[in-house]
C-alpha positions in Angstrom: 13.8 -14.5 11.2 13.9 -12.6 8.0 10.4 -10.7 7.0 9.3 -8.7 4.0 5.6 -6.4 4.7 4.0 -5.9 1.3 1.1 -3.9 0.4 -1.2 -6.0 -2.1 -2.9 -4.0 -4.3 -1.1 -1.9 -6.7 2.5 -4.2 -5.7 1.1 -7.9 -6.2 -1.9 -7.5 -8.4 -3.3 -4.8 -10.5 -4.9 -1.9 -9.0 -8.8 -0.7 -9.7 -9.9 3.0 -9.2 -13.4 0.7 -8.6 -11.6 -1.8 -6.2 -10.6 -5.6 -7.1 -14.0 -7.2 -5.9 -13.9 -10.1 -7.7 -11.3 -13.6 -7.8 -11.4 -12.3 -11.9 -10.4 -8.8 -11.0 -7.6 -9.8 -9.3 -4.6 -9.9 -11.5 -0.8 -10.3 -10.6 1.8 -7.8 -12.6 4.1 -9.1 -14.4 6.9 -10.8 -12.3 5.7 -9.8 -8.9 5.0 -14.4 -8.2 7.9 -14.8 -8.9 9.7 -12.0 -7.0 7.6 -12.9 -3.8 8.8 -16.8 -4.4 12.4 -15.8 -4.7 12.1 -14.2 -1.1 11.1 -17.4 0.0 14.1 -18.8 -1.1 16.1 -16.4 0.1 14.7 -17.4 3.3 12.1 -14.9 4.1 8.9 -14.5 5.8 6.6 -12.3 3.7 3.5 -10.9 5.0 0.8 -8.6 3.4 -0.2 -5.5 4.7 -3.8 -4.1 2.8 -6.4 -1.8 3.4 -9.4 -3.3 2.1 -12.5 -0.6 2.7 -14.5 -2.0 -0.2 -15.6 -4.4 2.8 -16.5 -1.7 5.1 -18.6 -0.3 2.0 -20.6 -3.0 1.1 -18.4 -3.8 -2.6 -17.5 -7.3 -1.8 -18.2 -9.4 1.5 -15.5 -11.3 3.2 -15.9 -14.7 1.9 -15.3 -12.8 -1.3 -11.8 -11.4 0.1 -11.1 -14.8 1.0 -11.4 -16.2 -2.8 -9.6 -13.7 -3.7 -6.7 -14.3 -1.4 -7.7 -17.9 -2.1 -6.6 -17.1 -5.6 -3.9 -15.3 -5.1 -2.0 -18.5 -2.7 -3.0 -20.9 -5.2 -1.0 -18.7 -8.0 2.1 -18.3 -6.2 2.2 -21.5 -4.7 2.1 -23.0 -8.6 5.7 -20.6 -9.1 7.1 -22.0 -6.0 6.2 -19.2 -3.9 4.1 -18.3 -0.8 2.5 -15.9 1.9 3.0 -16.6 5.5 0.1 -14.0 6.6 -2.1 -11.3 5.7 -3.5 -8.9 7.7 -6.3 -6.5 6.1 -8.1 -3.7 7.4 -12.0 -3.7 6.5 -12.9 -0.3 7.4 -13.5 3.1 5.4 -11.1 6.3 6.2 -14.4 7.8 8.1 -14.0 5.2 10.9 -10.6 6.1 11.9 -9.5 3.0 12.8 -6.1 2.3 14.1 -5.3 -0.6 11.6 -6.1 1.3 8.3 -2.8 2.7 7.1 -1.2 5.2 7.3 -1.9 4.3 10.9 0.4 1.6 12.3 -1.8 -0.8 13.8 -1.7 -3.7 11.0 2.0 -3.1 11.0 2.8 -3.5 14.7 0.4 -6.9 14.7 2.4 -8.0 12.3 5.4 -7.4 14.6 3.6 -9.1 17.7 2.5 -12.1 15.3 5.6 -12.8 14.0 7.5 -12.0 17.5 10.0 -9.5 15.1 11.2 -6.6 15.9 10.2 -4.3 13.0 13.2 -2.0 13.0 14.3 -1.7 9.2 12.2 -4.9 8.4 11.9 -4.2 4.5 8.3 -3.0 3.4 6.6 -2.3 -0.5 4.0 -0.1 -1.1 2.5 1.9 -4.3 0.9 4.5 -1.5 2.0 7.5 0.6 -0.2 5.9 3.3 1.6 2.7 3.0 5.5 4.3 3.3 3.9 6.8 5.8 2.7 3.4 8.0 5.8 2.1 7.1 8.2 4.7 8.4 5.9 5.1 11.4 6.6 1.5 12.4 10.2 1.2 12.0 10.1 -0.8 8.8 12.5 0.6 5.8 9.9 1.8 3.1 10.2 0.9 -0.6 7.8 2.5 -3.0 7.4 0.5 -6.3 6.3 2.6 -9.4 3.4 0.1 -10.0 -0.2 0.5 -9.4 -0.4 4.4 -7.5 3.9 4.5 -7.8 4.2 7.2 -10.3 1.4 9.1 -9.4 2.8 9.2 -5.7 6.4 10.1 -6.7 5.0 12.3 -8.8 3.0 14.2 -5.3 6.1 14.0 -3.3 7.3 17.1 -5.1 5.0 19.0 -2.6 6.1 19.3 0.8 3.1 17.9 2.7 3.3 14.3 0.3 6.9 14.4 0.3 7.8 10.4 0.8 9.7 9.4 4.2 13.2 9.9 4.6 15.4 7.0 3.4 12.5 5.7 0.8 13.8 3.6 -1.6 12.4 3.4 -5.2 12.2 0.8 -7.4 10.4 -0.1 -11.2 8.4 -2.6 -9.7 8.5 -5.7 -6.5 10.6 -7.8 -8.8 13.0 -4.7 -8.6 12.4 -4.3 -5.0 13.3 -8.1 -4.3 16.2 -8.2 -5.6 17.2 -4.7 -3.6 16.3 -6.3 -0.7 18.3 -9.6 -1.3 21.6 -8.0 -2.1 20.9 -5.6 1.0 20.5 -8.8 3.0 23.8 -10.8 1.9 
């Protein structure tokens, strides 16, 4: 089996400084449906990977991160495309959890769920938490300059937010695809 880990927020949709709390506020960037159906029809398995503290903080409740992932299926499904999973972690930095990235714990369920061994399993994120969580796991990290992209390239400059060895970089998850495709073939 074939799987993709993408981060959501900032690599599917739009990101918000104040969180996407809302269906409304939850807006896909320009060719990332697309790019997420055209790994489905190059035969892989694509789950999401997302820290979601506005939970944890009282912004939204969960049957609103539900319509918003509600949403977010219904839209791809209408450009032929699909997620098989997506694992979310609810609680605020201050709780050290072992799920919120750039721990590994969403990652490795991920693993366990889809019985995979992670070991250069392809995975987008915007975030040095996400590559870090990434790396961690095994997975090969791909940082889009979308949502928090430029602004993390940017901080890798400095030594202590430099971006994991082997990172690849790409415009955008319609970029990222497409690396990941040829890599595959």
């Amino acid at each position: 089996m074939k799987l993709v880990i993408l981060d959501r927020d900032g690599v599917i949709n739009q990101d918000s400084a104040n969180f996407i709390k809302s269906p409304n506020e939850w807006i896909p960037i320009a060719g990332s449906l697309d790019a997420i159906a055209l790994l489905n029809q190059s035969g892989f398995r694509v789950a999401i990977a997302t820290n979601q503290s506005g939970v944890s903080r009282g912004l939204f409740d969960m049957a609103t991160l539900n319509s918003i992932h509600d949403k977010m299926h219904r839209e791809l499904s209408a450009v032929g495309g699909r997620i098989d999973a997506i694992f979310y972690c609810p609680h605020a930095a201050d709780e050290h959890c072992h799920c919120r990235k750039p721990d590994t714990g969403m990652i490795e369920e991920i693993g366990k769920r889809f019985a995979i061994d992670l070991s250069g399993a392809p995975a987008v994120g915007d975030a040095l938490r996400d590559l870090q969580a990434f790396a961690n796991a095994g997975c090969q990290p791909i940082l889009v300059r979308t949502g928090k992209g430029e602004a993390t390239l940017a901080a890798a400059k400095n030594a202590d937010k430099a971006l994991p060895e082997n990172t690849w970089i790409c415009a955008d998850l319609a970029e990222a695809v497409q690396r990941i495709i040829e890599a595959d073939n």
